[in-house]
Backbone bond lengths (Angstrom), bond angles and torsions (degrees), N, CA, C in turn:
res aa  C-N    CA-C-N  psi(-1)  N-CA   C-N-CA  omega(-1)  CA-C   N-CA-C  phi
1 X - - - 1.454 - - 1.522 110.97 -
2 X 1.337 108.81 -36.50 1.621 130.09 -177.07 1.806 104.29 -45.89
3 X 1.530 101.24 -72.78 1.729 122.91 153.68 1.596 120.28 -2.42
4 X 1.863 107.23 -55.21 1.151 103.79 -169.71 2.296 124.30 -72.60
5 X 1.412 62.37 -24.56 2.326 67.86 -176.37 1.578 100.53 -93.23
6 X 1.529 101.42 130.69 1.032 113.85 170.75 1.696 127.26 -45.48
7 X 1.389 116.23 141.06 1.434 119.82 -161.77 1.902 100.26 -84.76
8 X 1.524 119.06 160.78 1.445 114.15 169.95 1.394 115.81 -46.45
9 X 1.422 96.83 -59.15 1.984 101.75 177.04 1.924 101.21 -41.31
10 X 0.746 98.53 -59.35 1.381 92.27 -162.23 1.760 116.21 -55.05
11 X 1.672 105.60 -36.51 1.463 113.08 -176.00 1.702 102.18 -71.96
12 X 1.073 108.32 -22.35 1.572 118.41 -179.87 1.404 120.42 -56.95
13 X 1.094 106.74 -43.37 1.571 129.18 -171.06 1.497 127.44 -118.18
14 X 1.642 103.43 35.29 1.662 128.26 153.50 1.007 120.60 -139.62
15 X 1.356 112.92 97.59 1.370 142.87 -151.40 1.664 91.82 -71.74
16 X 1.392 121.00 -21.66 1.660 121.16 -166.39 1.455 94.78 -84.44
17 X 1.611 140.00 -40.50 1.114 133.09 -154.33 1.424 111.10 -76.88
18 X 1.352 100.57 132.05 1.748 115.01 -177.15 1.446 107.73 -96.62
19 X 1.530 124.48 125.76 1.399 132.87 148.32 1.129 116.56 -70.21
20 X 1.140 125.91 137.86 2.236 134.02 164.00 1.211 95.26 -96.12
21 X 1.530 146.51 75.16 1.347 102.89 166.38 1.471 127.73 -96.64
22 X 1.279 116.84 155.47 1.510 133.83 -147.85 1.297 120.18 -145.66
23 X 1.744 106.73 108.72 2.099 102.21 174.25 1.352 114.80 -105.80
24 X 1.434 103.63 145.32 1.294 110.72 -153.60 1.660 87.41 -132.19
25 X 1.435 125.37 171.22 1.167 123.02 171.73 1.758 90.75 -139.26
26 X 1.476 102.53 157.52 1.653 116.06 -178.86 1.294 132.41 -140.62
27 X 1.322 125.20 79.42 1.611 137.85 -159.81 1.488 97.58 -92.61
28 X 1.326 99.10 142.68 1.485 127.08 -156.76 1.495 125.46 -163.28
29 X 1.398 115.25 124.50 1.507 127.26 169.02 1.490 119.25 -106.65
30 X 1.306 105.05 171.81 1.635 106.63 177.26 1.522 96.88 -172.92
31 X 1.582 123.48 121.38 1.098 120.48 148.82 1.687 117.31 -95.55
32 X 1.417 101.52 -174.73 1.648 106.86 -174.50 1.374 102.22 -174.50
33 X 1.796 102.85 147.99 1.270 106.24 165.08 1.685 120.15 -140.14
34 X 1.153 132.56 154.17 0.925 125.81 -127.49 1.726 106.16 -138.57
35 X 1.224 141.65 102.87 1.597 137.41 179.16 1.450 124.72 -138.70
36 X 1.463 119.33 -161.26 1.257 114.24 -156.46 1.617 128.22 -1.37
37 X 1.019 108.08 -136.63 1.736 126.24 171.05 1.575 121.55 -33.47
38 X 1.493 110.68 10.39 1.733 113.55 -172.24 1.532 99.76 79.74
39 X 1.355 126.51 73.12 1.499 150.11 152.59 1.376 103.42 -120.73
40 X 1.617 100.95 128.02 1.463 121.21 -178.84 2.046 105.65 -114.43
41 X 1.083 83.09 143.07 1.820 87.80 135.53 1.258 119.15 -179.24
42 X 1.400 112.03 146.25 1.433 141.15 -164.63 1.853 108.21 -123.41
43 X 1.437 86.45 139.45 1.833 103.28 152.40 0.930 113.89 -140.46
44 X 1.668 107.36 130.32 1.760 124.59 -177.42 1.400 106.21 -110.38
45 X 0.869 121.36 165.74 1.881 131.40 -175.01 2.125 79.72 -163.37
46 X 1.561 83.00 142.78 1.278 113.81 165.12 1.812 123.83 -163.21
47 X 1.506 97.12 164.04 1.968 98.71 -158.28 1.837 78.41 -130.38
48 X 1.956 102.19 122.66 1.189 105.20 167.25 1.611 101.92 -104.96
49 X 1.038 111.61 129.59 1.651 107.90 173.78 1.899 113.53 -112.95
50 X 1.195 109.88 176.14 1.881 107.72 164.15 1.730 96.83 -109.26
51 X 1.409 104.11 156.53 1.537 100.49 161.40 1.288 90.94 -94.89
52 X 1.513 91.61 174.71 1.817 114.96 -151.93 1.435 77.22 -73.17
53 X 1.545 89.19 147.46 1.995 141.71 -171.11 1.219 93.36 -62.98
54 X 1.545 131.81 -169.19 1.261 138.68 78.37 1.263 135.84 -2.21
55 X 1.221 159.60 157.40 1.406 146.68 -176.04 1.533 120.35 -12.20
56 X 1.459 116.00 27.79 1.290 96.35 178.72 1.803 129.24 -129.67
57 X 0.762 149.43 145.98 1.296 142.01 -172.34 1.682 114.95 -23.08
58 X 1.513 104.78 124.49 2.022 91.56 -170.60 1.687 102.76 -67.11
59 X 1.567 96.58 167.52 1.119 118.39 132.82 2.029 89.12 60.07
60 X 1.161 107.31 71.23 1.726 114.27 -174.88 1.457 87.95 -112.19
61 X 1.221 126.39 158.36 1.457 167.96 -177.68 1.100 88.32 -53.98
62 X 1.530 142.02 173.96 1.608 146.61 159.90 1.646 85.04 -150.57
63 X 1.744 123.41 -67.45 1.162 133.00 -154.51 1.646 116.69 -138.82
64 X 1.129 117.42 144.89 1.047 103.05 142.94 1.647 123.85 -160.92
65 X 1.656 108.23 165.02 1.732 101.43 -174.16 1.459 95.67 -132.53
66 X 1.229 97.49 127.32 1.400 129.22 172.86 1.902 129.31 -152.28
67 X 1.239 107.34 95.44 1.750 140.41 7.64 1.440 101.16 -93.36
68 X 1.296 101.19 -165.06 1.580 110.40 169.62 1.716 90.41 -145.42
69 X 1.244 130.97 100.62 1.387 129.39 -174.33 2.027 110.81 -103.51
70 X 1.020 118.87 121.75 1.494 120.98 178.95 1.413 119.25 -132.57
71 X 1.106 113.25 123.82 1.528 131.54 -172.85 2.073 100.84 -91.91
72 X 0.901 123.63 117.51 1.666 120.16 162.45 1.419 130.87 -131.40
73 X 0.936 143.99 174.43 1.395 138.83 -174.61 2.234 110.57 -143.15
74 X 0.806 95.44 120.31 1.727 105.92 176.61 1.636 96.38 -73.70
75 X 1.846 104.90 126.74 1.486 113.23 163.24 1.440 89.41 -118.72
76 X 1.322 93.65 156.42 1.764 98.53 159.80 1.441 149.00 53.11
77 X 1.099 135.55 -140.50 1.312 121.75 -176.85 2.083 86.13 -116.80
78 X 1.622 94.27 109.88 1.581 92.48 167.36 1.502 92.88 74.30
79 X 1.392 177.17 91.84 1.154 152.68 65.64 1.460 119.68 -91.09
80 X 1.283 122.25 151.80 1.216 110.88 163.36 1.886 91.97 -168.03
81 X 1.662 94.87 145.49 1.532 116.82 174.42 1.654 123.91 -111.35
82 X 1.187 112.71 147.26 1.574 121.59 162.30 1.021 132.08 -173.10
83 X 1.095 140.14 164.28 1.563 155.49 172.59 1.438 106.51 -103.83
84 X 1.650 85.10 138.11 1.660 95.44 163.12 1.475 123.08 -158.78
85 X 1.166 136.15 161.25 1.351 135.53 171.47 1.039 124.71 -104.80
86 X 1.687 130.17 126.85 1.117 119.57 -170.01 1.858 93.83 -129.29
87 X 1.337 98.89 154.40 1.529 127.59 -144.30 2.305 81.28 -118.23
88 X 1.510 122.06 104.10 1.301 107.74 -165.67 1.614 88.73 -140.07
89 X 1.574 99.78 138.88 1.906 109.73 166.55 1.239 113.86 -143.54
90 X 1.527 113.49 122.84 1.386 134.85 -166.15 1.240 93.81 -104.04
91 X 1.651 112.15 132.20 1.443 117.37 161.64 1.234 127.82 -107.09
92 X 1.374 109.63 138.09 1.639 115.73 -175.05 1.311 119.56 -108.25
93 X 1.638 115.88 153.61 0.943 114.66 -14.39 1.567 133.97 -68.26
94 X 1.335 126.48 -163.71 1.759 135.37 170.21 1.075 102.61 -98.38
95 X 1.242 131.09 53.15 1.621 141.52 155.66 1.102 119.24 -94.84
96 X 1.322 151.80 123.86 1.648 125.04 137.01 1.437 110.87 -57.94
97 X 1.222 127.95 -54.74 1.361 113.27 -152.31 1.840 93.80 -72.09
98 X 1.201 128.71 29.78 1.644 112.32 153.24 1.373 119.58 -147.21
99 X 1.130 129.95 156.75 1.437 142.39 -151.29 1.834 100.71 -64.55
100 X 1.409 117.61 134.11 1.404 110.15 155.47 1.414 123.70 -35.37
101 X 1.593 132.94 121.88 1.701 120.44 -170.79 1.674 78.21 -103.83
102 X 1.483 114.00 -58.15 1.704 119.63 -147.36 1.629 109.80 -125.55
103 X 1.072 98.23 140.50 2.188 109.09 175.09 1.456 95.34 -102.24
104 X 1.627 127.78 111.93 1.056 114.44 127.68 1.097 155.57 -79.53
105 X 1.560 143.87 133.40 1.340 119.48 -161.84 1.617 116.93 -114.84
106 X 1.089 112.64 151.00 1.833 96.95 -157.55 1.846 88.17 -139.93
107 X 1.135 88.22 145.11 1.696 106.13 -173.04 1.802 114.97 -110.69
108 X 1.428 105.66 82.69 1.135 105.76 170.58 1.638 131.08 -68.52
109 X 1.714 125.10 143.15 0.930 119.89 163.22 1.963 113.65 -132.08
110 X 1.088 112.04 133.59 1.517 104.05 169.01 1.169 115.41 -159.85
111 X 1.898 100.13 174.54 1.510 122.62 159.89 1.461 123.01 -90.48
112 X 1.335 115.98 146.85 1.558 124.06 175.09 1.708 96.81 -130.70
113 X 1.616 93.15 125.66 1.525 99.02 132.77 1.177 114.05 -160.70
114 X 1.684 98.74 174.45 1.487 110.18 -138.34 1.585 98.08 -157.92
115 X 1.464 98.56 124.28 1.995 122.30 166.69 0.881 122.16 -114.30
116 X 1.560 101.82 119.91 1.828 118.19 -174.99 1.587 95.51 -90.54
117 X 1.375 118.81 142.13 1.535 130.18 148.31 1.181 112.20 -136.65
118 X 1.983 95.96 109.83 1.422 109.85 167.85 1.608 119.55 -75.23
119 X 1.489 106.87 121.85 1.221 105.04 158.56 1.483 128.73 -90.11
120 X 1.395 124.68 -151.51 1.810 129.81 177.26 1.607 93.13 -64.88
121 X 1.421 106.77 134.44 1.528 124.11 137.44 1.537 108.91 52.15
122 X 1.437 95.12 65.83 1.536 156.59 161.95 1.695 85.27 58.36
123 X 1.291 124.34 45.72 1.780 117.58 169.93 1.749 104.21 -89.46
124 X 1.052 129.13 156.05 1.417 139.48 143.65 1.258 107.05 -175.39
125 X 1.481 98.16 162.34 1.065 145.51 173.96 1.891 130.74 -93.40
126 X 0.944 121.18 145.91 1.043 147.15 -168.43 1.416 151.96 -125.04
127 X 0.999 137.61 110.24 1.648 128.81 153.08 1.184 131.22 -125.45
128 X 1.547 113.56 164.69 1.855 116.14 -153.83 1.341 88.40 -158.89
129 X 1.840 102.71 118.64 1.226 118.83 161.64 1.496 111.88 -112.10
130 X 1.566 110.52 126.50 1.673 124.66 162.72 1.231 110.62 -116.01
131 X 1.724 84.76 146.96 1.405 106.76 -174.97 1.636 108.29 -101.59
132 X 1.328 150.21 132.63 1.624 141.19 -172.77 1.647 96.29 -121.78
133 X 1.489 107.33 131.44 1.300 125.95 132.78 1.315 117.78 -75.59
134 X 1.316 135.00 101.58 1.345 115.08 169.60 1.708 126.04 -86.86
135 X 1.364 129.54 165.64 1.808 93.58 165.26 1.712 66.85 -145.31
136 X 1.199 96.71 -178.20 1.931 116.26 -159.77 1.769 89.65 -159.85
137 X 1.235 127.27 109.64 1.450 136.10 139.01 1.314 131.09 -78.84
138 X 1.631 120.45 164.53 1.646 101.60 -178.47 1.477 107.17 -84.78
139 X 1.841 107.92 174.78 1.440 86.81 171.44 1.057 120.19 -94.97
140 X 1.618 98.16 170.78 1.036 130.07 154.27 1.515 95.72 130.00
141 X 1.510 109.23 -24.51 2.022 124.04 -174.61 1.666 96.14 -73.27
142 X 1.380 102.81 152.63 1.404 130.69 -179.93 1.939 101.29 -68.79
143 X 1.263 94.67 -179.43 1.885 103.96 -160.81 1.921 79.63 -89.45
144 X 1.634 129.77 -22.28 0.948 99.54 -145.12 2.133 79.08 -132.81
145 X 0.865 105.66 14.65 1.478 96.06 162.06 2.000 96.39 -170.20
146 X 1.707 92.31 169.61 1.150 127.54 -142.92 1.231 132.88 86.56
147 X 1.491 124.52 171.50 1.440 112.77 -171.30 1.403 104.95 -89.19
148 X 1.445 109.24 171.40 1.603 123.39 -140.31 1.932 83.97 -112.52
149 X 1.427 99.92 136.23 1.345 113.85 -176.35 1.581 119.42 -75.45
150 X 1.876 89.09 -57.00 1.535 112.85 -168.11 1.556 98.55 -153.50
151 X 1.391 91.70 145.13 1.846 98.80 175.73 1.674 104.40 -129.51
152 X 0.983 109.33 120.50 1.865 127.70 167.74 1.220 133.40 -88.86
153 X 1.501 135.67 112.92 1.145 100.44 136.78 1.607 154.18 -131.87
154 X 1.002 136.09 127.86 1.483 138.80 -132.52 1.806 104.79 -110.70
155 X 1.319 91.49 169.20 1.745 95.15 -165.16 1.268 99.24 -149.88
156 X 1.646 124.62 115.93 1.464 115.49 -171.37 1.372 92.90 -107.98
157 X 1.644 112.54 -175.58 1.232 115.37 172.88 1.285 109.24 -176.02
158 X 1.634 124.24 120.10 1.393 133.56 -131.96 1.455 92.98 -140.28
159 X 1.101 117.10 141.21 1.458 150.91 172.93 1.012 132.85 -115.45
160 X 1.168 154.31 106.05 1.688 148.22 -170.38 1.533 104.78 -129.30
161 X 1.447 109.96 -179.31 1.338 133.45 152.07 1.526 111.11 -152.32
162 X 1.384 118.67 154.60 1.427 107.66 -163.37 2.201 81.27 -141.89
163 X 1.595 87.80 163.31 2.222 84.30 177.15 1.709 72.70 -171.58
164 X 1.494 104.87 128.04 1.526 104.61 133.34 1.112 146.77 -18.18
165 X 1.571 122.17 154.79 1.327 123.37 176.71 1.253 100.78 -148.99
166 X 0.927 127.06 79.85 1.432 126.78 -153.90 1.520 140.13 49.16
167 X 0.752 130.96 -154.17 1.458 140.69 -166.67 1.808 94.37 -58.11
168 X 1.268 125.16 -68.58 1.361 110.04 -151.28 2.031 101.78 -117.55
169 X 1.589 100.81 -10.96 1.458 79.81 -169.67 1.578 94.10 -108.67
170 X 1.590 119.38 175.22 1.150 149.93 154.23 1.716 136.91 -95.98
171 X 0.551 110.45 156.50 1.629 123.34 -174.77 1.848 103.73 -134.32
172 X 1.472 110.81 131.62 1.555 121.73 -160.04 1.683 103.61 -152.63
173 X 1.102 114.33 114.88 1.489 128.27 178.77 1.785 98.81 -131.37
174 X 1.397 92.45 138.34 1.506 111.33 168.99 1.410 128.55 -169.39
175 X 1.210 123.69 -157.44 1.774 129.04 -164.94 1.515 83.43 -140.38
176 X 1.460 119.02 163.11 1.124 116.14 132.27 2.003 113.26 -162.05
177 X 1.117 118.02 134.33 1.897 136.89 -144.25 1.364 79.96 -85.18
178 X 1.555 130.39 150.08 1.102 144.43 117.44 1.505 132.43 -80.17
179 X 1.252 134.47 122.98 1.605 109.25 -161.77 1.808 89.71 -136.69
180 X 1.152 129.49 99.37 1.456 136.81 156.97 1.876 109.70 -44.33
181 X 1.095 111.00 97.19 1.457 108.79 -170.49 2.130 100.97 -110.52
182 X 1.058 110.05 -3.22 1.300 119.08 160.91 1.209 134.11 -173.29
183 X 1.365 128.96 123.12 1.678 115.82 174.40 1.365 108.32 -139.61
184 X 1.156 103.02 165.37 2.083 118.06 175.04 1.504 111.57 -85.27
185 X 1.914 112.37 1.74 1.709 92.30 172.42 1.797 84.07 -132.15
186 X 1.470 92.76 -126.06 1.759 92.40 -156.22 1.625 94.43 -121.53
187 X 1.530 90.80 146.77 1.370 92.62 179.46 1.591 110.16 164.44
188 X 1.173 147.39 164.19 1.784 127.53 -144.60 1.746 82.86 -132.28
189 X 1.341 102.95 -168.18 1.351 110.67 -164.19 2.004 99.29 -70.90
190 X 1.044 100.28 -88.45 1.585 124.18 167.37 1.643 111.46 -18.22
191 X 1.472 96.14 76.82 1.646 86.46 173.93 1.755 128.39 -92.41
192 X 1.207 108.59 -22.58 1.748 101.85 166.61 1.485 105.81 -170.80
193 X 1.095 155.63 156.64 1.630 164.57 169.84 1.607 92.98 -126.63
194 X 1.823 85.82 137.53 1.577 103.48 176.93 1.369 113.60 -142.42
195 X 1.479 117.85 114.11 1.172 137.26 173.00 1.355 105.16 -68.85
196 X 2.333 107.52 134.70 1.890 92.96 179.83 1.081 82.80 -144.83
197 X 1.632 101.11 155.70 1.945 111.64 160.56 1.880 86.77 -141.25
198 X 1.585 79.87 142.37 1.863 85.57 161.86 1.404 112.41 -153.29
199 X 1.385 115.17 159.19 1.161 108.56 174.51 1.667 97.68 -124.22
200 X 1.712 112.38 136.20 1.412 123.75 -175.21 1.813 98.17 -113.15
201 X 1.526 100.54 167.17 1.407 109.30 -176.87 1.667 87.55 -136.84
202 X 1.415 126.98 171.66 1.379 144.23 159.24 1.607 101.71 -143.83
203 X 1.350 91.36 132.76 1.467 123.44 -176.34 1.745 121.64 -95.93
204 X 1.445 115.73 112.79 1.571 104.13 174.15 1.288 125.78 95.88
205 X 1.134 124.55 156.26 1.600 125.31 -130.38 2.089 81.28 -81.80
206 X 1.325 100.38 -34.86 2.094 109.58 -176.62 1.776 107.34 -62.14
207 X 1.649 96.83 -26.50 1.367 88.79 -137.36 1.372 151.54 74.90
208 X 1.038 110.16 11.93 1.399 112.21 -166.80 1.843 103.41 -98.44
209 X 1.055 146.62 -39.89 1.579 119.41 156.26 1.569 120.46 -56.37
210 X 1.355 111.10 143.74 1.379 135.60 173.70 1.160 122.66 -122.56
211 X 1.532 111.51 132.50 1.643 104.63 -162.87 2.078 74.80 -117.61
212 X 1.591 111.43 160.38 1.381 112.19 157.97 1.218 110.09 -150.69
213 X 1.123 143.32 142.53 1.540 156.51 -165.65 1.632 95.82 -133.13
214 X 1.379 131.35 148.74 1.131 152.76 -139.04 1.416 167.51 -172.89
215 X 1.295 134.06 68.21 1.445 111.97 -130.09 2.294 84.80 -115.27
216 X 1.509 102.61 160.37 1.158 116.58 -179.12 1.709 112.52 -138.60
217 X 1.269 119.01 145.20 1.240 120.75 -169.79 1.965 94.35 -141.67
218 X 1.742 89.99 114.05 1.824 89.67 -148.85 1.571 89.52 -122.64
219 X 1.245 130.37 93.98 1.277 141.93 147.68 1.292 152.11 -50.56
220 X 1.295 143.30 72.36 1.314 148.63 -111.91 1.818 107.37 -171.71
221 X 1.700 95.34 136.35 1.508 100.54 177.28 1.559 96.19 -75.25
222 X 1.638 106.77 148.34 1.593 130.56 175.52 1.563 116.51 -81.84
223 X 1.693 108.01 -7.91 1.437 114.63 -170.60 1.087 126.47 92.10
224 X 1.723 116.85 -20.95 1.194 114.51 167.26 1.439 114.28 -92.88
225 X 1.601 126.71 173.20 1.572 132.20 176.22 1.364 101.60 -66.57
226 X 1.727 87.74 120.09 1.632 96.02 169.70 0.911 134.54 76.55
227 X 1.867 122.45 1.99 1.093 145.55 169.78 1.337 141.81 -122.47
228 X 1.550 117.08 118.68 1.389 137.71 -144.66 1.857 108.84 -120.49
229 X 1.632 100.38 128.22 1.287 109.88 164.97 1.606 124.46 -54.67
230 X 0.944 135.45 112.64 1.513 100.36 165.29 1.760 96.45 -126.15
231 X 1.555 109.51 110.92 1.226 116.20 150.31 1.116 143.92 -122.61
232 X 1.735 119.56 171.75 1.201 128.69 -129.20 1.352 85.81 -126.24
233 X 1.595 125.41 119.00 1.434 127.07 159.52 1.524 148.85 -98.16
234 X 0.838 136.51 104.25 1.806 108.87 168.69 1.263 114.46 -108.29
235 X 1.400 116.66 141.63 1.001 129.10 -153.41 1.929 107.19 -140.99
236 X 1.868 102.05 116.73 1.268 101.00 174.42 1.590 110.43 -117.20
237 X 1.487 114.22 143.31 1.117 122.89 -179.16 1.476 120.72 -136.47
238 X 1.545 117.21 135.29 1.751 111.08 -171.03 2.126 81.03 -110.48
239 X 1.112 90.00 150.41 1.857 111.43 154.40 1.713 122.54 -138.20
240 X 1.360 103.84 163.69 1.510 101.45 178.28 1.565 93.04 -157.83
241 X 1.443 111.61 127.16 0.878 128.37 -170.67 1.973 97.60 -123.66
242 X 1.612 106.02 142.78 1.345 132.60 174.36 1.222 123.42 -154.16
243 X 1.303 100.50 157.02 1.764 104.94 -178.34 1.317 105.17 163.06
244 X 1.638 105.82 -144.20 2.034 118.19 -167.04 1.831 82.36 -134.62
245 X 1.310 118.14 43.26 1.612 83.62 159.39 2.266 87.15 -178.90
246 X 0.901 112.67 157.08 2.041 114.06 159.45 1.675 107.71 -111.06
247 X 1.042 70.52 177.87 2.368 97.19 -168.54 1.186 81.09 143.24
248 X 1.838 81.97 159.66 1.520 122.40 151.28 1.437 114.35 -51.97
């Protein structure tokens, strides 16, 4: 997977290839609840914005998800699966420095799963493969009518490591692949790589609030020849988790 994104040497020495780069900030919630046998479910909503452009109006729209709802279930030592649907609208263009023209709205559906390996003194490690239905309408049409623009489907694949920081917070570094493995318009295999570090807190004698702070480094072709996103994230997120049972 490593193979597929171009190396520094290489970005170094094509004088034609254009960078966008672009900071964006990404505030985010998620509740959850939690019963029998390690069955979850959660809905997250989140607001991706840019900080203000160059000459252009601050703080414009980039993304947003509203909801993103996922049902999963814990097997075993470290696994757990689910499905979920997420409700997503991209605004165009991907400029800051120019005014929102168009909302697209795109209708996610998928699978998750996911292997925990605990190591010594509460460290582990991790990976998480999703599967995406995507669907893409034109704008201005709803997630669940009008005619259908573009259909995807994509395959991520995520890597972490996680280690204490004392008593309640964590420390989290990872990769994670985008791989376009089919669509109805145009577009090559390699759809974006995202570099992450975060640092999380847990709140309260249960634990059950989560604070996370966050930064992302999100690499991605712009659609045009030879031209690549590279943006810069931070990303804050609160959770609250309840129920009849704890886990991850």
């Amino acid at each position: 997977m490593v193979s597929l994104l171009p190396g520094p040497a290489e970005l170094s020495g094509q004088e034609d290839l254009q960078l966008r780069h672009q900071a964006l900030y990404w505030l985010g919630a998620d509740w959850g609840y939690r019963w029998g046998r390690g069955y979850e479910v959660s809905i997250e909503a989140e607001e991706r914005r840019y900080f203000p452009g160059a000459g252009g109006a601050p703080f414009l729209r980039h993304q947003r998800i509203l909801p993103n709802v996922y049902l999963s279930k814990r097997w075993g030592r470290g696994w757990r699966a689910g499905v979920g649907q997420w409700l997503f609208t991209i605004a165009r263009p991907q400029d800051p420095t120019q005014p929102v023209s168009a909302l697209i709205p795109e209708h996610r559906t998928y699978l998750r799963l996911r292997k925990r390996y605990r190591r010594s003194q509460g460290a582990f490690w991790q990976w998480r493969l999703q599967s995406e239905y995507r669907l893409f309408r034109g704008a201005g049409e709803g997630p669940f009518s009008g005619p259908v623009a573009r259909e995807d489907y994509r395959q991520r694949f995520r890597f972490t490591y996680s280690w204490p920081l004392g008593q309640d917070w964590h420390l989290s570094v990872g990769d994670e692949l985008h791989l376009r493995l089919a669509t109805t318009g145009s577009g090559g295999l390699f759809q974006q790589n995202r570099i992450m570090a975060r640092f999380s807190r847990r709140w309260g004698a249960a634990q059950r609030l989560k604070t996370t702070l966050g930064f992302i480094q999100w690499w991605q072709p712009s659609g045009a020849p030879r031209s690549y996103y590279s943006r810069y994230i931070f990303r804050f997120q609160i959770g609250y988790r309840w129920g009849t049972w704890k886990g991850a």
